[in-house]
C-alpha positions as CSV (number, residue, x, y, z in Angstrom):
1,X,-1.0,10.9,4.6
2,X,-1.5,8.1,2.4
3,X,-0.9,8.6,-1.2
4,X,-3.0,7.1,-3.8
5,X,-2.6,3.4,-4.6
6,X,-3.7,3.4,-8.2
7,X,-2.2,5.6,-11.2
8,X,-4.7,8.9,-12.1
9,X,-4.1,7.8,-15.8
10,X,-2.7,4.6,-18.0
11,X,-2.5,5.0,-21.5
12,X,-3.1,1.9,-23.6
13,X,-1.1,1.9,-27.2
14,X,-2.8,-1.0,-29.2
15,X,-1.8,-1.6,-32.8
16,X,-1.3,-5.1,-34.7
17,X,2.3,-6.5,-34.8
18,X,1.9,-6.7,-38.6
19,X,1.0,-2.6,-38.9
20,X,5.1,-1.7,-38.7
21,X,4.3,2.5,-39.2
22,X,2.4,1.2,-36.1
23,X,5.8,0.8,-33.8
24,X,7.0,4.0,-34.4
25,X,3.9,6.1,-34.2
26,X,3.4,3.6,-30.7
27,X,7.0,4.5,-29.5
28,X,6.7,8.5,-30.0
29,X,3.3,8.5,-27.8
30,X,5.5,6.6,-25.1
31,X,8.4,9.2,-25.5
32,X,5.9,12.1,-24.9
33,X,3.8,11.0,-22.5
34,X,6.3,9.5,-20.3
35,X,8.3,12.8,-20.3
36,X,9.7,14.2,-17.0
37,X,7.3,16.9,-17.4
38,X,4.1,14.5,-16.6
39,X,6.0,13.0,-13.8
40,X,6.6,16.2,-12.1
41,X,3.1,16.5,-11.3
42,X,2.1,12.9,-11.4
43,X,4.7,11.8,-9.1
44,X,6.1,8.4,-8.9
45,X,7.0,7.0,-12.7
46,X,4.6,9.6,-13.7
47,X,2.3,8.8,-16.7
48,X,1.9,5.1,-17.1
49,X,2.3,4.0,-20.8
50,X,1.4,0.3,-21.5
51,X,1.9,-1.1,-25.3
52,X,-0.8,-4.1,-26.2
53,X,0.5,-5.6,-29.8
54,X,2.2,-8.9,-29.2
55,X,-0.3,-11.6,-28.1
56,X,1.0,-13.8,-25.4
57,X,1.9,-17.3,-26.1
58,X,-0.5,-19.1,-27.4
59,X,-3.0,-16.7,-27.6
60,X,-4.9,-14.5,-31.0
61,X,-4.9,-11.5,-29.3
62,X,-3.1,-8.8,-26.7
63,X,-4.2,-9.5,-23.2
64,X,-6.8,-8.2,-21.8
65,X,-7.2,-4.7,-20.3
66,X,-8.1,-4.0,-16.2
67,X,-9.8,-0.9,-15.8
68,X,-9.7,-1.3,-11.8
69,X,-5.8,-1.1,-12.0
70,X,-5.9,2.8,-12.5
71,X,-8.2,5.1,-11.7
72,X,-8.6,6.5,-15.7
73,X,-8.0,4.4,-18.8
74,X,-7.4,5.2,-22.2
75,X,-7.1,2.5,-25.0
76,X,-5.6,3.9,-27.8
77,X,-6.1,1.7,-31.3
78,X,-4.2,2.6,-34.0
79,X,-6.6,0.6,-36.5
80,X,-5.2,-0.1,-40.2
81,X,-5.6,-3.2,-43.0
82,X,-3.7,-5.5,-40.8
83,X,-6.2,-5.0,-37.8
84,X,-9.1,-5.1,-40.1
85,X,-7.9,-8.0,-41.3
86,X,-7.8,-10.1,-37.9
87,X,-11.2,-11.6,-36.6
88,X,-8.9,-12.0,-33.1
89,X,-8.2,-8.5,-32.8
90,X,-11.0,-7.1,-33.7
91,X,-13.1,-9.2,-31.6
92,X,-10.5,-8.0,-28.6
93,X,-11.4,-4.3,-29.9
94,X,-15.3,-4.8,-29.8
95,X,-15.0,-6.5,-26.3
96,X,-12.8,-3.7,-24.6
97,X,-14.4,-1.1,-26.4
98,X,-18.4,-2.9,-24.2
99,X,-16.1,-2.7,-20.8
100,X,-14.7,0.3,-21.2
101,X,-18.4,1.6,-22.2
102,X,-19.6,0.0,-18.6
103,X,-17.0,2.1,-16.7
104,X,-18.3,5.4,-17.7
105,X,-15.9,8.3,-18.5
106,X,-13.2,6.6,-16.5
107,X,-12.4,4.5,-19.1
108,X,-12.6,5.4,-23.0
109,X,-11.2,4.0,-26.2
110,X,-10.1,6.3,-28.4
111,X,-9.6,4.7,-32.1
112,X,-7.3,5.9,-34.9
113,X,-7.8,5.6,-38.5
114,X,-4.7,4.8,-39.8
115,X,-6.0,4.1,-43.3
116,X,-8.9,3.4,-45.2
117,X,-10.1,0.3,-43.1
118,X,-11.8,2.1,-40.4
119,X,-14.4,3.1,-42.4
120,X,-15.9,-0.2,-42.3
121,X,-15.8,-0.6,-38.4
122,X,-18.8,0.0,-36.1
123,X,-16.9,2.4,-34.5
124,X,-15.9,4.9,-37.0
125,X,-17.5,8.1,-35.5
126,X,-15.8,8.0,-32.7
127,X,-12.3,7.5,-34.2
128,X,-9.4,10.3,-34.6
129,X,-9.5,10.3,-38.6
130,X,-5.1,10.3,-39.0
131,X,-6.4,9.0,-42.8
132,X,-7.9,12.6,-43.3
133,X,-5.1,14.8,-42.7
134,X,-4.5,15.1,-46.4
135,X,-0.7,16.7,-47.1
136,X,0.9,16.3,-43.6
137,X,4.1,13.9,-43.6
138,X,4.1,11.1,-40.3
139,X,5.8,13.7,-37.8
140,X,3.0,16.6,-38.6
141,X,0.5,13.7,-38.1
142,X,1.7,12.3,-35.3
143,X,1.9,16.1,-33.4
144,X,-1.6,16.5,-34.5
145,X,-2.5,12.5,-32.9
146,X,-0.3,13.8,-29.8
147,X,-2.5,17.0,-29.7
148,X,-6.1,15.5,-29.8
149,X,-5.4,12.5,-27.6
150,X,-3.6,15.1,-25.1
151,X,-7.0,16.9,-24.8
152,X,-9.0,13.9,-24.7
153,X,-7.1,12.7,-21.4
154,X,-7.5,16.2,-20.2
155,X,-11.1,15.8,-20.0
156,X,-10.9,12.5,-18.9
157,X,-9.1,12.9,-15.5
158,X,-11.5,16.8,-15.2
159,X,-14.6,14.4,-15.1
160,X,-12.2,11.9,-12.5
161,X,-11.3,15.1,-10.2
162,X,-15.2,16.5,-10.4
163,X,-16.4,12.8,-9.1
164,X,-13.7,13.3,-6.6
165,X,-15.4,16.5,-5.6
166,X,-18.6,15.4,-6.1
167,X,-19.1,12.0,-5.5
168,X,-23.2,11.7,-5.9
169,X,-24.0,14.0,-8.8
170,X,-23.4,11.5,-11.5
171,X,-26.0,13.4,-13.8
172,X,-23.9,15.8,-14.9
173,X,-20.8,13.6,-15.9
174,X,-21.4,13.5,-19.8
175,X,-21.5,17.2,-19.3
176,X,-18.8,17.9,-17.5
177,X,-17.1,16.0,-19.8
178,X,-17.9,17.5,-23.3
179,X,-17.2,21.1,-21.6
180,X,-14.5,22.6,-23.5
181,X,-11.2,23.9,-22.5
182,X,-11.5,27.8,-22.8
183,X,-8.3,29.3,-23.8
184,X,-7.4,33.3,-23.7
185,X,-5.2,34.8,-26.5
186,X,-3.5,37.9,-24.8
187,X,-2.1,39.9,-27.4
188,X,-1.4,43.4,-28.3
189,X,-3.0,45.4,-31.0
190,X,-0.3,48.0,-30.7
191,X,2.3,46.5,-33.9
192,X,-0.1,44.5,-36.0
193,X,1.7,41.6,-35.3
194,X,-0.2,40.5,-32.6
195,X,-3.6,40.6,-33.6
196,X,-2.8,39.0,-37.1
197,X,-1.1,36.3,-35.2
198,X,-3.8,35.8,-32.3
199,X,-6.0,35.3,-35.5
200,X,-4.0,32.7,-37.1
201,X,-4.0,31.0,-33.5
202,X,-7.6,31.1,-33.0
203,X,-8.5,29.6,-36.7
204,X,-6.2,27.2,-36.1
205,X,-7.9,26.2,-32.3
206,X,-11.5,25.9,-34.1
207,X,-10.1,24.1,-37.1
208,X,-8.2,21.4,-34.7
209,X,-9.9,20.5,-31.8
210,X,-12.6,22.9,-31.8
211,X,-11.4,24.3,-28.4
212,X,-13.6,27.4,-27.6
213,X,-11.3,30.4,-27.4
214,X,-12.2,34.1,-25.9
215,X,-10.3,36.5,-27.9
216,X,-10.6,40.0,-25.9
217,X,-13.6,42.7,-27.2
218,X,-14.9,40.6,-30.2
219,X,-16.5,38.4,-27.2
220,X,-17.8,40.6,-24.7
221,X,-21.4,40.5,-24.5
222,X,-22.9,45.0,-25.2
223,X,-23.3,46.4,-21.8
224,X,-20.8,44.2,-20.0
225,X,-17.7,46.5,-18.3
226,X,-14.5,45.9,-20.3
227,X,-12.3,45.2,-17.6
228,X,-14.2,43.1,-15.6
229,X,-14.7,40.3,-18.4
230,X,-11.5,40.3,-19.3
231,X,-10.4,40.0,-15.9
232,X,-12.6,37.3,-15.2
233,X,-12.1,35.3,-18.5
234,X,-8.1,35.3,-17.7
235,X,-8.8,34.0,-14.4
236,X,-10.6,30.7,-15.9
237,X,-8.7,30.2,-19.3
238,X,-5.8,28.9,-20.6
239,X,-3.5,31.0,-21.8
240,X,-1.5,31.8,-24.8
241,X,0.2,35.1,-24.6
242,X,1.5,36.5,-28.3
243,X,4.5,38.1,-27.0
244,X,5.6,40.6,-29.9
245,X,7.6,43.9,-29.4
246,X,4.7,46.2,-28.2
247,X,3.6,43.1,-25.9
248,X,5.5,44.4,-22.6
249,X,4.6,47.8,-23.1
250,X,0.7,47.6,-23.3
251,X,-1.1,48.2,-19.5
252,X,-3.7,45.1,-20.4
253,X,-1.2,42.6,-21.8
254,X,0.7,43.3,-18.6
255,X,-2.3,42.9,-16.6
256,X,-4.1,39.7,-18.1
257,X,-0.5,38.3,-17.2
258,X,-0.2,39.3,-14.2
259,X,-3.9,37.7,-13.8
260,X,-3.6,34.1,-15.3
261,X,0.2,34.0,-12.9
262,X,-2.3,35.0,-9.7
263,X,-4.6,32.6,-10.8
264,X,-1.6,29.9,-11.5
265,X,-3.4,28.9,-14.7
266,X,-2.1,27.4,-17.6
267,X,0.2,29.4,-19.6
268,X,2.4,29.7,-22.6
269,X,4.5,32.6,-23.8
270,X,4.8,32.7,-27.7
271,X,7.4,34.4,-28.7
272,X,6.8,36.2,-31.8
273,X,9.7,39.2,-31.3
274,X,11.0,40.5,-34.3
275,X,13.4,42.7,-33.2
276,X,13.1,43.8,-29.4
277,X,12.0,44.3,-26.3
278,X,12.7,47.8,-24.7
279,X,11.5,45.6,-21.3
280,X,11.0,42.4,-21.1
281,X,8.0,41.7,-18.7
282,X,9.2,40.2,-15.4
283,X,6.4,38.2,-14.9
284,X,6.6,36.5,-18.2
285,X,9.1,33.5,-17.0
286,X,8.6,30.5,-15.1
287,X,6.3,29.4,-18.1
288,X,6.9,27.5,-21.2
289,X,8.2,29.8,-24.1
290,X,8.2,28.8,-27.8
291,X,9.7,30.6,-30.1
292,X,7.4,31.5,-33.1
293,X,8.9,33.2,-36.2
294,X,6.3,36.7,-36.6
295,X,6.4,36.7,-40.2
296,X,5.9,32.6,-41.0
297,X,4.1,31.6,-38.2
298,X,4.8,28.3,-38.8
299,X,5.0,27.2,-34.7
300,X,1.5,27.5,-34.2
301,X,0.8,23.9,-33.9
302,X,3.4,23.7,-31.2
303,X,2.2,26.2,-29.4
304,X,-1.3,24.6,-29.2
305,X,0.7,21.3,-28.3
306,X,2.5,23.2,-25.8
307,X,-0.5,24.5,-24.5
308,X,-2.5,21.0,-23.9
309,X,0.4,19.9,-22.3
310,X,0.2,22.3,-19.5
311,X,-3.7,21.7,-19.4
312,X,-3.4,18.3,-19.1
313,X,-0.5,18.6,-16.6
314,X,-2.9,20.7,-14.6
315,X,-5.4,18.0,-14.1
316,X,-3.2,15.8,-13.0
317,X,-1.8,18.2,-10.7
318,X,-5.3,19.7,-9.6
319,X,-6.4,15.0,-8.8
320,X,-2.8,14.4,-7.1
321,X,-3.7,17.9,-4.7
322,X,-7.3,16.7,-3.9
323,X,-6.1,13.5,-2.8
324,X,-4.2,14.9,0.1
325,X,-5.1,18.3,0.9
326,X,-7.5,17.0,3.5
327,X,-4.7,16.6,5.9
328,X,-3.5,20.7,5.0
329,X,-4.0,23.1,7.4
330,X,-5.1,26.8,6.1
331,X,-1.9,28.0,6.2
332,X,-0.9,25.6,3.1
333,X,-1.5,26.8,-0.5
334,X,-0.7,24.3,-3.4
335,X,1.0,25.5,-6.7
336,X,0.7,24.2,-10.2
337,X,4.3,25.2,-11.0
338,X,7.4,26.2,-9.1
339,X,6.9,29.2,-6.8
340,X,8.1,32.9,-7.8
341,X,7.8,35.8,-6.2
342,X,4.9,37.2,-7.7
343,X,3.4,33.7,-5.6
344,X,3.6,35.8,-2.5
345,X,0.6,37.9,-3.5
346,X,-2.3,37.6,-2.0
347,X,-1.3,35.1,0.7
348,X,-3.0,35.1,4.1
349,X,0.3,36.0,6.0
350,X,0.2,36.9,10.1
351,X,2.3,36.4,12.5
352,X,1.2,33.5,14.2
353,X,2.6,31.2,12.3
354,X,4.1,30.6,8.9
355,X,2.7,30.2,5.6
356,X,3.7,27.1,3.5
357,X,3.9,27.0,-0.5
358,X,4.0,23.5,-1.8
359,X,5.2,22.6,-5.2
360,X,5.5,20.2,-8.0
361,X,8.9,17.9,-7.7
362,X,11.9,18.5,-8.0
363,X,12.2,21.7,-4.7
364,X,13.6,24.5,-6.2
365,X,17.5,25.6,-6.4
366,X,19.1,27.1,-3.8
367,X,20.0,30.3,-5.4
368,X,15.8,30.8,-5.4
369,X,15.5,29.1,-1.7
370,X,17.7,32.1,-0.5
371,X,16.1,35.0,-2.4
372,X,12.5,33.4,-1.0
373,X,14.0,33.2,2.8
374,X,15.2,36.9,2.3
375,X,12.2,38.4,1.0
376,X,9.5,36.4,2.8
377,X,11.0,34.7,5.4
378,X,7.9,33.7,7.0
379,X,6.9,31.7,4.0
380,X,8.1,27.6,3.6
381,X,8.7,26.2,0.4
382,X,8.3,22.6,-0.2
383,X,7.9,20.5,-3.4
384,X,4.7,18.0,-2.9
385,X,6.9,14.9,-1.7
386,X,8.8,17.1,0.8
387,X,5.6,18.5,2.7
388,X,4.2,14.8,2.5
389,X,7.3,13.2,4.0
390,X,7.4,16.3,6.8
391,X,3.9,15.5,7.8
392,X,4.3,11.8,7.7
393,X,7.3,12.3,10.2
394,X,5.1,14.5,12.4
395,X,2.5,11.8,13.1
């Protein structure tokens, strides 16, 4: 079983050498995007972060960029007077920017205006304007870069996995592309605090990255059945849950959890208590949780952040998976996240044989192991590089 030879995804950081806010906006994208949590998923070193400032000896200009040495690139410029100001590196910009154009959606550059001096570039419509975000310090800014660029790679390795699934129909790759990430707020009306706050959440979706959101009744279409669109929009969404003090106690919060889990999409849990909860919903872990103050609200961009991390971590799950599930039998079913028991419904158990649940790195503590093999002892569990090296041994 062969694994792939090339990276999914290599991120580019470009910025001049003269451009110093340059280095430390440069070294916080590295920091997040080589985080443990890409490589779980991504395997190997996970994400691949490359910095292109210094030239070589000799040279005007970074080197040169290979788009055959991964399988998605993204160049990202941060552009400011000093870059402006360089005929070498500009030059170096228009020339990737014509390459990268010739590989399709595999490869994109994605610009940032730093400042001012982008508005006089060729380019400026497709840059990320950091020079408009009036009244936000360099750590605000640099959440909000993290955020947009997150998303941008998100639909960059969708568009890679549907050419994997779909090799021939390259007609529909700018579509595929520009299709949004939907994301489902799943609140409760019950204490005012949720809706209020699954408002705020929303605004600030649209107002960001314009990422389409379904937001319970307001969206269902007259004569549609209730709990059959909400059922179904669960199943295909992202999802933020507003967990506030009613939250566990409301039949469709419960269920649209219990949903998105079945459907192993991506989820977050924000948690907005302000006092308690009389039971905490068991099948509210195993997820990230951030902790959102009810009354401020002042998390939401991290909660979005959050968010685009797990969507992005679920393509690159979702292109690792279809790259070797060709050798899986029937019996295997491949998971997003580390297995729970709740992962045990709906399987296609008999007694002929056993079931195998295969994971993300690193496997699972034993204290879990043990309460699996009790409970279900006809189901395996195997992180992704433990199945691979089992059914590398059996050939």
């Amino acid at each position: 079983m062969p694994l792939p030879t090339r990276p999914f995804l290599v991120v580019y950081i470009v910025h001049h050498p003269d451009f110093t806010a340059g280095q430390t906006v440069a070294e916080t994208l590295y920091d997040h995007f080589r985080r443990k949590l890409f490589e779980n998923v991504a395997g190997g070193t996970g994400l691949s972060v490359i910095y292109r400032s210094v030239p070589p000896t000799g040279a005007a200009a970074p080197l040169p960029i290979n788009f055959d040495e991964s399988e998605t690139a993204a160049v990202v410029v941060l552009f400011d007077e000093a870059f402006a100001a360089d005929d070498a590196y500009v030059a170096w910009l228009e020339k990737t920017a014509v390459i990268a154009d010739a590989n399709g959606f595999s490869a994109r550059v994605f610009p940032v205006a730093m400042d001012v001096a982008f508005t006089r570039s060729a380019m400026v419509e497709q840059a990320v304007r950091w020079d408009k975000w009036d009244g936000a310090d360099q750590a605000v800014r640099t959440r909000r870069l993290i955020s947009s660029l997150t998303y941008q790679f998100a639909r960059m390795l969708r568009s890679y996995l549907e050419r994997l699934r779909h090799p021939a129909d390259e007609d529909a790759a700018l579509e595929r592309y520009l299709k949004k990430v939907q994301v489902f707020l799943s609140h409760s009306k019950r204490d005012g605090a949720g809706e209020r706050i699954a408002k705020l959440v929303r605004q600030a979706l649209f107002d960001g990255e314009g990422l389409s959101t379904f937001f319970d009744i307001h969206d269902i279409a007259p004569g549609l059945p209730f709990d059959k669109v909400i059922l179904n929009q669960v199943r295909v969404s992202a999802v933020v849950a507003i967990h506030t003090d009613t939250f566990s106690s409301r039949e469709w919060c419960r269920r649209e959890i219990i949903e998105a889990k079945r459907a192993s999409v991506p989820l977050v849990i924000a948690n907005c208590l302000a006092d308690l909860d009389e039971r905490g919903f068991p099948y509210m872990g195993n997820v990230p949780v951030v902790r959102m103050d009810p009354e401020r609200v002042d998390r939401i961009d991290d909660v979005i952040g959050r968010l685009l991390d797990e969507v992005l971590k679920d393509f690159l799950w979702r292109c690792r998976v279809e790259l070797v599930k060709d050798n899986a039998s029937a019996r295997i079913r491949f998971l997003p996240r580390p297995p729970e028991l709740i992962s045990l419904a709906g399987l296609n158990r008999t007694s002929d044989g056993q079931t195998i649940l295969v994971y993300p790195d690193p496997p699972l503590g034993a204290e879990e192991q043990r309460l699996f093999e009790e409970i279900a002892p006809d189901v395996l569990l195997r992180s992704l590089m433990e199945w691979i090296a089992e059914a590398e041994a059996a050939t």
